[in-house]
N, C-alpha and C positions, 0 to 999 in steps of 0.2 A: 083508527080509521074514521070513526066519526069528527073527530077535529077536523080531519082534512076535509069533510063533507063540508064542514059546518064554516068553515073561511072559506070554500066555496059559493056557499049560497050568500057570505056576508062580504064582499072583496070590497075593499076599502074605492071612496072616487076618484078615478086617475086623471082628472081633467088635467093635472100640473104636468103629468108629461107630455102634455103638444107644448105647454112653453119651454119646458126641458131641452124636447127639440131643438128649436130655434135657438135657446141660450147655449148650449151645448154646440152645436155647428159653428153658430157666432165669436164664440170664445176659443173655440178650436183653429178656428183660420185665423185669426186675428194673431193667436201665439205663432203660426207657423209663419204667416205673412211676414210678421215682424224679426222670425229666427230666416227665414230663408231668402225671401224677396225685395223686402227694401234696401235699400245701400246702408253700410256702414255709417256710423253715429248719426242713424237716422233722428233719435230720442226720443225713440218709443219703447227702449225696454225695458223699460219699466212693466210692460203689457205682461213680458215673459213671468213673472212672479206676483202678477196679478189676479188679470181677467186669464189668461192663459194656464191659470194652476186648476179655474172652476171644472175644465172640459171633462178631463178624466172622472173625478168623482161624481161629477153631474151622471156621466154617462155610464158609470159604473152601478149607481145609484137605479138608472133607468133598467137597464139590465137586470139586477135585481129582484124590482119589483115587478117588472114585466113576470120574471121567470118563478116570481113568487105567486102574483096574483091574477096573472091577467093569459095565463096559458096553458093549455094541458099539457105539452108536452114540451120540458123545459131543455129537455137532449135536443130536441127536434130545432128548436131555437137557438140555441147554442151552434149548431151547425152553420146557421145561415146565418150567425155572424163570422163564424170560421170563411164560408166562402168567400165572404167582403174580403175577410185578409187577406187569404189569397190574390185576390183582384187588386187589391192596393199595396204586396209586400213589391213586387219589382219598381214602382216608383217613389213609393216605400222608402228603400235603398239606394235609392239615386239621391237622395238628401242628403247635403253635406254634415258627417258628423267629427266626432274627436277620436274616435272610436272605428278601427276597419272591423272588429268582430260584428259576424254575424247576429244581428238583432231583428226578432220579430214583433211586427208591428202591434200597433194597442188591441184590435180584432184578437188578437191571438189571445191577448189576457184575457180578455172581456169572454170570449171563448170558457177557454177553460177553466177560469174560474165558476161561472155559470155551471158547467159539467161538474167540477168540485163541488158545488155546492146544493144543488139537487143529487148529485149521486149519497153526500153525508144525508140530506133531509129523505130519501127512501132508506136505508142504515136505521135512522132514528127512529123512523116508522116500521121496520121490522122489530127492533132491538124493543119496542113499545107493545107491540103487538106478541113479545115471546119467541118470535120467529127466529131471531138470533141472538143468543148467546153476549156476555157483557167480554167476555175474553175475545172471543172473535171482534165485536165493536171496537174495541181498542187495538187489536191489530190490523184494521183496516184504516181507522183513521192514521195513523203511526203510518202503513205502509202508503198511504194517499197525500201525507203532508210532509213525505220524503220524497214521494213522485213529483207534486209541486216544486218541491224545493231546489227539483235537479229543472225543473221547467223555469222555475225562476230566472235564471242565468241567461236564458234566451230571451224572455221577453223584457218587451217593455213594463216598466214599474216594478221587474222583480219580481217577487214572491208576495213580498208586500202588497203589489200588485192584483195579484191572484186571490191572497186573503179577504181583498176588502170586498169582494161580494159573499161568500160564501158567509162571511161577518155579518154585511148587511142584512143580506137575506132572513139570517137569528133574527137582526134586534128588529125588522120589518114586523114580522110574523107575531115577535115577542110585544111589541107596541100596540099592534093592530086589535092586538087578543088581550091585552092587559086585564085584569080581571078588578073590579072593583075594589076588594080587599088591600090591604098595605102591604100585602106580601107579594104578591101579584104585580102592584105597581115597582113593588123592590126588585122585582125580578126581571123586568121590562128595561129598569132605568139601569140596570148591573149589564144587561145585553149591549147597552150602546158603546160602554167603554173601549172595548176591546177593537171597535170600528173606529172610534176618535183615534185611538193609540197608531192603529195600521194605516192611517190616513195621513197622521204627523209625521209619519216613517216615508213618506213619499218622497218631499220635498227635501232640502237643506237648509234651506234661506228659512227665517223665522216667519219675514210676511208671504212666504208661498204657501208655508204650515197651515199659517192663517187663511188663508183664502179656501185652502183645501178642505179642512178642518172645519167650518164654516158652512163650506155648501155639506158635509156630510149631517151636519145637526141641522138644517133647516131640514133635508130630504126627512130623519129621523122627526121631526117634528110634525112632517106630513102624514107619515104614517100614524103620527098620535093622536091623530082627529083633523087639525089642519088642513089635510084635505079636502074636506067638502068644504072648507070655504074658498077654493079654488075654481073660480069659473071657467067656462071653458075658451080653447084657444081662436080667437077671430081667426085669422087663417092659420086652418090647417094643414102641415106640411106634406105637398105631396109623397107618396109611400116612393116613388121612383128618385126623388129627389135626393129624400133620407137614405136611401140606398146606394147612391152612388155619388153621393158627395164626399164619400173621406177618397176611396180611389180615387175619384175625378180629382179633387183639388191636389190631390200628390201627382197626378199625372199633369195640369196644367202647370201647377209651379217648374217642375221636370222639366219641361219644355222651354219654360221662361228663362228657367237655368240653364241651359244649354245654347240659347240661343243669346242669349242678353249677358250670361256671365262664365259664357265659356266654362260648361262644367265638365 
């Protein structure tokens, strides 16, 4: 319990996610513009396995550290991005895919993974505290990273998905706290891998690997001090905008498709 006191009163500076914002929305429309709304061999798809691989781990990254650092109640957070899902799965689904099965939207990951990974860090904080048992700890996590695993199939990104927060989140915490020592620093730099690995598991294309893989080691580099030399964002994105910009742009595309390409 005292650790937790004590990255409370020490919480790393978040100035980098008001640009996260902006780069994260930016690169999100941009991939979807170029998948859904321009005409065919426009020659911009390149976009799709580019700037378009950053959105997810950007924003997965944000989620994270929000629900790492910057919240007391990371259920309660988790929810209100649940509701965004909601709000954006029916236009959501009106996006032309390859695939008629049912697929829930990115919120959905972003979601539960968040709950996955605040529910393991109270686990580790009783399991620390005595509280529970190393037999129980292992069949909780065993029966939570089979719940995943059936949740995988629905969302978007998979399981792979779902893991890269609850990953982040470790090597966050583990960077933030690094301890002077060589052991401490070995034990910080051993937490990132596991986030690399499930982040190259995203994509297929080698340069979308890259792009994804990428923004996860800068984010991890933030956490290593990096931050504070981030200053903050000239404008700041309004909270309503942030809110209703993944529905919104799936509901305006929606429209565009319907009306312009006969969907």
């Amino acid at each position: 319990m005292h650790q937790e006191q004590a990255l409370r009163q020490a919480r790393p500076v978040s100035h980098w996610t008001g640009w996260g914002q902006w780069l994260a929305l930016l690169t999100m429309t941009i991939d979807h513009m170029s998948r859904h709304v321009l005409p065919a061999d426009h020659g911009l798809e390149w976009t799709q396995v580019t700037l378009g691989r950053i959105a997810f781990p950007l924003f997965a990254a944000m989620v994270a550290w929000h629900g790492l650092f910057n919240t007391r109640d990371p259920m309660r957070y988790a929810r209100r991005i649940l509701i965004i899902g909601l709000a954006a799965q029916i236009p959501f689904m009106l996006m032309p895919r390859a695939s008629d099965a049912l697929l829930l939207n990115v919120c959905f990951t972003l979601s539960l993974g968040l709950m996955w990974g605040a529910w393991l860090r109270t686990l580790l904080a009783r399991y620390r505290d005595d509280q529970l048992a190393p037999v129980a700890l292992l069949l909780a996590v065993a029966g939570s990273t089979l719940a995943m695993f059936l949740a995988g199939q629905w969302v978007e990104y998979g399981l792979y998905g779902l893991m890269l927060i609850p990953l982040m989140m470790l090597a966050l915490y583990q960077l933030h706290n690094a301890a002077s020592d060589p052991g401490g620093r070995a034990l910080a730099l051993l937490s990132t891998l596991p986030v690399l690995f499930a982040a190259g598991q995203l994509n297929v294309s080698d340069i979308a690997k890259g792009f994804t893989v990428a923004t996860c080691v800068l984010v991890l580099l933030l956490a290593a001090g990096a931050a504070r030399r981030v200053p903050p964002v000239a404008w700041v994105m309004p909270r309503k905008l942030w809110l209703s910009w993944y529905p919104g742009h799936f509901a305006l595309i929606a429209v565009w498709l319907w009306f312009v390409g006969g969907l």
